[in-house]
matplotlib code that plots the C-alpha trace (Angstrom):
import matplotlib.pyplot as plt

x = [98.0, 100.5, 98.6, 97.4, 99.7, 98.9, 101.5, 100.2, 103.4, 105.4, 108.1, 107.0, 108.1, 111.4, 111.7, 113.8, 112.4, 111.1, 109.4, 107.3, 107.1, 105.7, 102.7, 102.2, 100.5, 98.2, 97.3, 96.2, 93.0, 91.9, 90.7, 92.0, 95.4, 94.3, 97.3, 99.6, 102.8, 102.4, 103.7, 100.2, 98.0, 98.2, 97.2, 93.6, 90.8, 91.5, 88.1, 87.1, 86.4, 86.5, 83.9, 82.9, 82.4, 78.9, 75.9, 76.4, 80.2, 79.7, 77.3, 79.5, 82.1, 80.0, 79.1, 82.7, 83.4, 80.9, 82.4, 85.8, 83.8, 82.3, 86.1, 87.4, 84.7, 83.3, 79.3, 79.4, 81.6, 82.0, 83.0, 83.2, 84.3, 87.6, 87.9, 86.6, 83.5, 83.3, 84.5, 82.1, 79.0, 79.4, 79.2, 81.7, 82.4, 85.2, 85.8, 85.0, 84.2, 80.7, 80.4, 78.8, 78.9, 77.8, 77.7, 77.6, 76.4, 77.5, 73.9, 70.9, 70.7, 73.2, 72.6, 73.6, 74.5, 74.2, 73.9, 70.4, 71.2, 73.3, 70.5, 69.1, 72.7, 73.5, 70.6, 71.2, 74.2, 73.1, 70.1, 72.1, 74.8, 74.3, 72.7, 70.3, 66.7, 66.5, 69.2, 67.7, 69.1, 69.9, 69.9, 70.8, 70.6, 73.4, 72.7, 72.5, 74.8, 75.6, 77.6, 73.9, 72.5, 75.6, 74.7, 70.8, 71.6, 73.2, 70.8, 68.0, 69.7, 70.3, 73.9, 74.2, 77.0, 78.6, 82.1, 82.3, 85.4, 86.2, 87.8, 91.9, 91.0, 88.5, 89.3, 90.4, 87.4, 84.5, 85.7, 85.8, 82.6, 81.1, 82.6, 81.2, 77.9, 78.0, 79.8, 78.9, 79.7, 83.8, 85.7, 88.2, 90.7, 88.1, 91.5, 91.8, 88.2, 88.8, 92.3, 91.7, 88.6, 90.8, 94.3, 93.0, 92.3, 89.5, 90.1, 88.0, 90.0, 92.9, 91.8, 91.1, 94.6, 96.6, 94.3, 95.9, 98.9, 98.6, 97.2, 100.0, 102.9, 101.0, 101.2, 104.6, 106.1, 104.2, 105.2, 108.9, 108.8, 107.7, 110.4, 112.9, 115.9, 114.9, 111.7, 111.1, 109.9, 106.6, 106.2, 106.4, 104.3, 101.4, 102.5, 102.3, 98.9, 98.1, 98.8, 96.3, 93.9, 94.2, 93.9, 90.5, 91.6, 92.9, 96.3, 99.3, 102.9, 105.8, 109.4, 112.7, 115.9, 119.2, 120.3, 116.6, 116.1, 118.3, 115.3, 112.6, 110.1, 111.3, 111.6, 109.9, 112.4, 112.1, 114.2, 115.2, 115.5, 118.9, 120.8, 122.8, 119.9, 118.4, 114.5, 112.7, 108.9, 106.5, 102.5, 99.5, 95.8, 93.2, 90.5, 87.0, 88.9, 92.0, 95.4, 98.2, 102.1, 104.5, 108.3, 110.6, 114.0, 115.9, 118.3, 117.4, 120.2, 122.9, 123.8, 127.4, 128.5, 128.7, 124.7, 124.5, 126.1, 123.9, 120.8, 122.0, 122.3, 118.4, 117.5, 118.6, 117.6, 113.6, 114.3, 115.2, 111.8, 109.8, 111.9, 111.3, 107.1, 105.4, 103.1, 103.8, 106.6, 106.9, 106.2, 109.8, 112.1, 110.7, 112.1, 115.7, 116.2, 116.3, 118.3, 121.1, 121.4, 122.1, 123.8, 126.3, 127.3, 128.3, 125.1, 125.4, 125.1, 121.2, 119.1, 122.2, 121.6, 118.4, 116.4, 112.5, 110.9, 110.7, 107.0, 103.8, 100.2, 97.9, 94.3, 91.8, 94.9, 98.1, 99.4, 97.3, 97.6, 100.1, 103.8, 106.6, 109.1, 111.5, 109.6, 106.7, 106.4, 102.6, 102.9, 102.3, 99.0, 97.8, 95.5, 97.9, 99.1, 102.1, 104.8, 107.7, 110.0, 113.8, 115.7, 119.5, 119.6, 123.2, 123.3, 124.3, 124.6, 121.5, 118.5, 117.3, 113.9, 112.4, 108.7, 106.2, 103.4, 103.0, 100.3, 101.2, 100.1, 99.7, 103.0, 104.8, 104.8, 104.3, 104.4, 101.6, 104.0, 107.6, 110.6, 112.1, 115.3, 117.5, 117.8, 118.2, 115.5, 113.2, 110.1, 109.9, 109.3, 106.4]
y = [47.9, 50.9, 53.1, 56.4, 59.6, 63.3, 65.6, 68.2, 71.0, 71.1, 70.8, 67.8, 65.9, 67.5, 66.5, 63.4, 59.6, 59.6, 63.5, 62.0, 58.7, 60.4, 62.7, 58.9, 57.6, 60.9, 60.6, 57.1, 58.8, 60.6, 59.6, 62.0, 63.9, 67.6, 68.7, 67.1, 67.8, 70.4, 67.8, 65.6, 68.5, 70.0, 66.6, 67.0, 63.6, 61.4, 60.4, 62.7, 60.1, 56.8, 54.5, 51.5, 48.1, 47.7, 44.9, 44.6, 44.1, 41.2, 39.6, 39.9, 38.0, 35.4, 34.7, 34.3, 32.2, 30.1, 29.6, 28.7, 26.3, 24.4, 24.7, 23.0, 20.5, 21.9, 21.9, 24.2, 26.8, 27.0, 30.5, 31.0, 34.3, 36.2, 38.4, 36.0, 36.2, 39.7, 40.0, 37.9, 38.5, 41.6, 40.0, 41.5, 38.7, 37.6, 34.1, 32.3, 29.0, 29.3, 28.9, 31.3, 29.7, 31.0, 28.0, 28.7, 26.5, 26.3, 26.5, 27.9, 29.7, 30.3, 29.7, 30.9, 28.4, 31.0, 30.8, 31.7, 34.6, 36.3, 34.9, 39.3, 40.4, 37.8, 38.8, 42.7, 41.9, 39.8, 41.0, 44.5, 42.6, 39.9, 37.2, 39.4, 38.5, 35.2, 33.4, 31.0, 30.8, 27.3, 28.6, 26.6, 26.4, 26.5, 23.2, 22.0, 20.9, 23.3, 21.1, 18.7, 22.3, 22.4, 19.2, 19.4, 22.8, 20.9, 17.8, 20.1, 21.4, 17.7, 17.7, 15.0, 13.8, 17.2, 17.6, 21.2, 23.7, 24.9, 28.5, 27.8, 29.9, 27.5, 26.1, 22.6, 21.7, 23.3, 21.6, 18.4, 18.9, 19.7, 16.2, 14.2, 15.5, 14.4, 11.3, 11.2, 14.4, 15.0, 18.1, 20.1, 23.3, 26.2, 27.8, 27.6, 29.4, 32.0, 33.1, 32.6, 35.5, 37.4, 37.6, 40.0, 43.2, 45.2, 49.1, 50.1, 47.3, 49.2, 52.2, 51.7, 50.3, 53.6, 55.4, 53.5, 53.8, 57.0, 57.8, 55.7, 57.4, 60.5, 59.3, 58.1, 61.4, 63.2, 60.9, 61.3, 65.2, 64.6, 62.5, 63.2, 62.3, 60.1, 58.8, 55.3, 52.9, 52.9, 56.9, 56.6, 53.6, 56.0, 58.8, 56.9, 55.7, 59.6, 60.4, 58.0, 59.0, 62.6, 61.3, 59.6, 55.9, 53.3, 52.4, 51.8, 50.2, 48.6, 50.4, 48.6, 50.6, 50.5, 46.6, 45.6, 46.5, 43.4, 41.7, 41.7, 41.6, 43.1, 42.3, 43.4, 44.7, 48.5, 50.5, 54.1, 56.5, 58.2, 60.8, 58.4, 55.4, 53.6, 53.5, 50.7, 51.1, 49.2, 48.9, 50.3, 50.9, 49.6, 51.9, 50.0, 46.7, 47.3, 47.0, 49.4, 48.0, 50.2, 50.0, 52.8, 53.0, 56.0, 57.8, 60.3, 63.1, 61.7, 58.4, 56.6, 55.8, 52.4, 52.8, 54.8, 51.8, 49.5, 51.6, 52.0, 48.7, 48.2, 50.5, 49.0, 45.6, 46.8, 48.7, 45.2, 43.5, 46.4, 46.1, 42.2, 42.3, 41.9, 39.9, 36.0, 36.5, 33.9, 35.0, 33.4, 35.7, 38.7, 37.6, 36.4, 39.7, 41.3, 38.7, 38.7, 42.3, 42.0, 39.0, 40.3, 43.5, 40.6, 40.4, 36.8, 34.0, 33.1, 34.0, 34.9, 38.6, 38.9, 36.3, 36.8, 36.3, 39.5, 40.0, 38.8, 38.9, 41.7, 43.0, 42.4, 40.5, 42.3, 38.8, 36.7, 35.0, 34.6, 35.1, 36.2, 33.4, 31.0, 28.1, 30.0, 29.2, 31.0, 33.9, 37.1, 38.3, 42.2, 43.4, 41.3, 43.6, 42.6, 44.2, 44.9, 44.3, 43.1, 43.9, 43.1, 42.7, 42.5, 41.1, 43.4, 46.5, 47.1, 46.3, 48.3, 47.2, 49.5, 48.2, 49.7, 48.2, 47.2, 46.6, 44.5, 46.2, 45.1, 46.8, 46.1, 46.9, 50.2, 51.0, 53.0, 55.3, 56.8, 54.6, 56.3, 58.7, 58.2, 57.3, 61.0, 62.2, 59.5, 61.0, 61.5, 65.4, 66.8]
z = [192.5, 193.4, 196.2, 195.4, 196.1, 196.2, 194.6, 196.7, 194.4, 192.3, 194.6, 195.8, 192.7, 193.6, 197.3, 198.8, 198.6, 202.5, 202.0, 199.2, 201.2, 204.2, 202.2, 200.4, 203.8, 203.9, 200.2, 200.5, 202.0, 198.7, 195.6, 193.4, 194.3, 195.1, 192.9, 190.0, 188.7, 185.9, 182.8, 184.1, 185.1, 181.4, 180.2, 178.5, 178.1, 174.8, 174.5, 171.2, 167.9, 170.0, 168.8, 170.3, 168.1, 167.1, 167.1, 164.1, 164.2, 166.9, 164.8, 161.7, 164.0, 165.1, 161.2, 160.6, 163.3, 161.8, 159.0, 160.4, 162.6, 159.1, 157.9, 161.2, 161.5, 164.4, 165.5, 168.2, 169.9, 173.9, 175.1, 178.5, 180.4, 179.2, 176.1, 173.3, 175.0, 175.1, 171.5, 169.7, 172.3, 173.9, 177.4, 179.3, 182.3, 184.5, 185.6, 189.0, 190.2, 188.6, 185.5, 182.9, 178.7, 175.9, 173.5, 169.1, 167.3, 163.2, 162.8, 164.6, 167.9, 170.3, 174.2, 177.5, 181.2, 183.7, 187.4, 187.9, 190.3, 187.9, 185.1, 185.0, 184.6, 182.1, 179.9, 180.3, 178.3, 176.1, 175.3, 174.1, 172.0, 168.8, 171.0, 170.9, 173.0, 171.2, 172.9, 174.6, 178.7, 180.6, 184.2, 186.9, 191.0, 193.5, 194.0, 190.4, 187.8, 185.2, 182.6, 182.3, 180.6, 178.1, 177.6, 177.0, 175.1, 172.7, 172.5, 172.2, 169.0, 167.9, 169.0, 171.7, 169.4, 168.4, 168.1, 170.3, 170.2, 173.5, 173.5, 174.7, 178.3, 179.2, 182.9, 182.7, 185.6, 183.2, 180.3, 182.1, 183.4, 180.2, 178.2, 180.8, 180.9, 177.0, 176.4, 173.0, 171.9, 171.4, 172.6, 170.9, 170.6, 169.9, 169.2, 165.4, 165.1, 168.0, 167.0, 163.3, 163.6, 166.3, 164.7, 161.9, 163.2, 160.8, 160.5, 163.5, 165.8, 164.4, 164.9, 169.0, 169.2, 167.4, 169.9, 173.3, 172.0, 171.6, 175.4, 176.7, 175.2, 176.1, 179.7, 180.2, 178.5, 181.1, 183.6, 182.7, 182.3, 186.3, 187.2, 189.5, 191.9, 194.7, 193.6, 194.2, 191.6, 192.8, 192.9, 189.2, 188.6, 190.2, 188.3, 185.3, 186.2, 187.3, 183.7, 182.1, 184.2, 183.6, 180.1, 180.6, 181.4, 183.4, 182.8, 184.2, 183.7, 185.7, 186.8, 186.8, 187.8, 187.4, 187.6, 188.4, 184.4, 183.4, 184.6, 181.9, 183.8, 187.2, 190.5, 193.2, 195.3, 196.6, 193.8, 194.1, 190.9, 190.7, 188.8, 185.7, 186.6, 183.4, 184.1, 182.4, 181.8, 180.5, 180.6, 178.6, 178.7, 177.0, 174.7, 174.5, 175.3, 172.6, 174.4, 174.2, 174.9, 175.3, 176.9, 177.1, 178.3, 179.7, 182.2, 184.6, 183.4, 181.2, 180.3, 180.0, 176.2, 177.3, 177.4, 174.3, 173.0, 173.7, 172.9, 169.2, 169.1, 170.5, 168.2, 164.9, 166.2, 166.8, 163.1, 161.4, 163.0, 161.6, 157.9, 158.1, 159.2, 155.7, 154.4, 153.4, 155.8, 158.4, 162.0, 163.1, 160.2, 162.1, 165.4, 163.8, 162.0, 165.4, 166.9, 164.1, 164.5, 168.6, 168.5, 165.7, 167.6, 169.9, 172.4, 172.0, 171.1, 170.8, 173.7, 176.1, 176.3, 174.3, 176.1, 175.4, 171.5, 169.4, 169.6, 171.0, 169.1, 170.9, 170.6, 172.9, 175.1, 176.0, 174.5, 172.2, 168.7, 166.9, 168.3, 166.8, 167.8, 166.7, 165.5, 164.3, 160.6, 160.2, 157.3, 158.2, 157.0, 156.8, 159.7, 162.3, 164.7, 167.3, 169.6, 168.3, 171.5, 171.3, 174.4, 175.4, 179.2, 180.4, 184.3, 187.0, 184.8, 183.1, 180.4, 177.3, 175.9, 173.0, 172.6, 170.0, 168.9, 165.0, 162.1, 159.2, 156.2, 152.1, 151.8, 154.8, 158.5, 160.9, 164.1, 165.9, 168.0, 167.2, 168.0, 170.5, 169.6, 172.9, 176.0, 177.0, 175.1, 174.9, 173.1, 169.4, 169.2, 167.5]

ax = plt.figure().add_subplot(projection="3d")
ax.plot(x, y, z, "-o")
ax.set_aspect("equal")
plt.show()
């Protein structure tokens, strides 16, 4: 996590790498910086209109995983902790060495394994979502085995010889655990019923995801009317993270400079902003557990024509995704419309220059079901919602990455935030 900083002026956004550096170790002390640069101090909470998903939204899930479950064959659904937990039950819960299940059946009650001293937390969460106070608990001892109350969940609802889907983030060791404890029973990729509910957004999904998007590149315009000569990369990841705060939320994105952003994802070297430096950012927040992914690209001051270039070239590349997202579409035409683009103004060939897929799947998870990549032959359906990412990374010089994220409609596709125009001017203007 970048460490917290106190801009205690406005001239201290101004001031020399090792001036900020040196109030850095003070600020580490307080929460909250005592001032902010003015761009982030003006900012004003996003919360207005933000609803979160409902019972009865959950429950509506769970009905339709049910179905996909009769379609697929399967008698029960394993869901342990992570985001498709949280998105059909409500039960917001990381995941340990202990393990915590909620287990759907096609038919009849679902059921919770929990260790029995987090058996009260457990049920304050389930009790408040579509589970509901019904769901029966299996709670079990340090001492005890946790995978022989999957397996007499299931044999109490008659399915000692269930074939059971086991959601795709399921660690290898519970999953294990869980088949031996029922040799009869078979177990399977939960994958076709968790992505097949998850990879449609409905309007309200949709709805919290235009909303991140819409705090991030709120932050990260703020952020970059605070940027100056001499910052390192880490002042202005926490200005970045600052600026969502200010906004009402968590967030926060990685900095590449200069070379560094040839790198898509970065290195972790110490990196310095100057005068003439492209600036690579990219991160996001997430609204009532809907993910925002946004990369900009710019220069602190003004940039060569040799990056101009290659930004116009970026540009019409993440253009060509966007015109080539529609429905019936295959996911892999939407990444070789980009790539033809770059590779033709000579960024090529193949994955030379533009090395990562087009676009990733997102929701609930910065990267989830389906992809946008070679090989991918699933049609594009309305309600799927992606990033729209092409970048051209040239080693030793620099990288450009324009990310937006993007909703497939009946008609076609859109993105949730202006592409940006330039690498000077980086936000759309109002």
């Amino acid at each position: 996590m970048p460490t917290r900083r106190t801009f205690l002026s406005t001239a201290a956004v101004t001031t020399t790498g090792i001036a900020l550096g040196a109030r850095v170790a003070h600020a580490q002390r307080d929460d909250q910086p005592r001032d902010l640069p003015p761009a982030i101090k003006a900012l004003r909470p996003m919360r207005d209109g933000v609803v979160p998903i409902s019972v009865a939204e959950r429950r509506a899930r769970i009905e339709k995983a049910r179905t996909l479950m009769g379609r697929e064959k399967l008698d029960a659904l394993v869901l342990t902790g992570g985001t498709s937990m949280e998105y059909f039950t409500g039960i917001r819960w990381g995941v340990s060495e202990r393990l915590l299940a909620a287990i759907i059946p096609v038919k009849g009650s679902a059921f919770l394994v929990t260790p029995k001293f987090e058996e009260t937390r457990a049920l304050e969460q389930a009790h408040d979502g579509p589970l509901g106070t019904d769901a029966q608990v299996y709670a079990w001892e340090e001492d005890e085995d946790p995978y022989a109350l999957v397996a007499k969940g299931l044999r109490d609802r008659g399915l000692s010889t269930a074939t059971v889907g086991a959601e795709e983030t399921t660690r290898f060791v519970f999953g294990e655990g869980m088949a031996q404890a029922l040799p009869n029973g078979k177990f399977a990729s939960g994958t076709p019923v968790t992505a097949g509910c998850r990879m449609i957004k409905d309007a309200h999904e949709l709805a919290l995801m235009k909303h991140a998007s819409a705090v991030t590149l709120a932050a990260y315009e703020a952020a970059w009317k605070s940027l100056a000569d001499g910052m390192t990369q880490a002042d202005f990841q926490e200005l970045i993270r600052l600026a969502h705060r200010q906004l009402g939320y968590d967030g926060s994105a990685s900095c590449q400079v200069g070379e560094f952003s040839a790198m898509p994802h970065g290195s972790a070297k110490p990196q310095i902003v100057r005068e003439g430096t492209i600036v690579l950012i990219d991160g996001g927040c997430k609204v009532e557990g809907y993910v925002s992914d946004i990369s900009r690209t710019f220069v602190l001051g003004k940039a060569t024509q040799r990056m101009k270039d290659v930004f116009a070239i970026e540009h019409r590349a993440q253009s060509a995704a966007l015109a080539a997202a529609r429905p019936g579409v295959p996911c892999e035409a939407v990444d070789a419309a980009a790539r033809k683009v770059i590779v033709d103004a000579g960024f090529g060939p193949d994955y030379k220059y533009f090395t990562h897929r087009v676009g990733h799947g997102m929701g609930m998870d910065g990267h989830e079901w389906p992809y946008l990549v070679r090989g991918n032959t699933l049609p594009l359906v309305a309600g799927m919602t992606f990033s729209d990412e092409p970048g051209i990374y040239i080693p030793g010089e620099f990288g450009i990455r324009l990310e937006d994220d993007m909703i497939i409609t009946e008609s076609g596709a859109v993105l949730m935030t202006p592409q940006s125009p330039s690498l000077e001017t980086p936000f759309a203007l109002a």
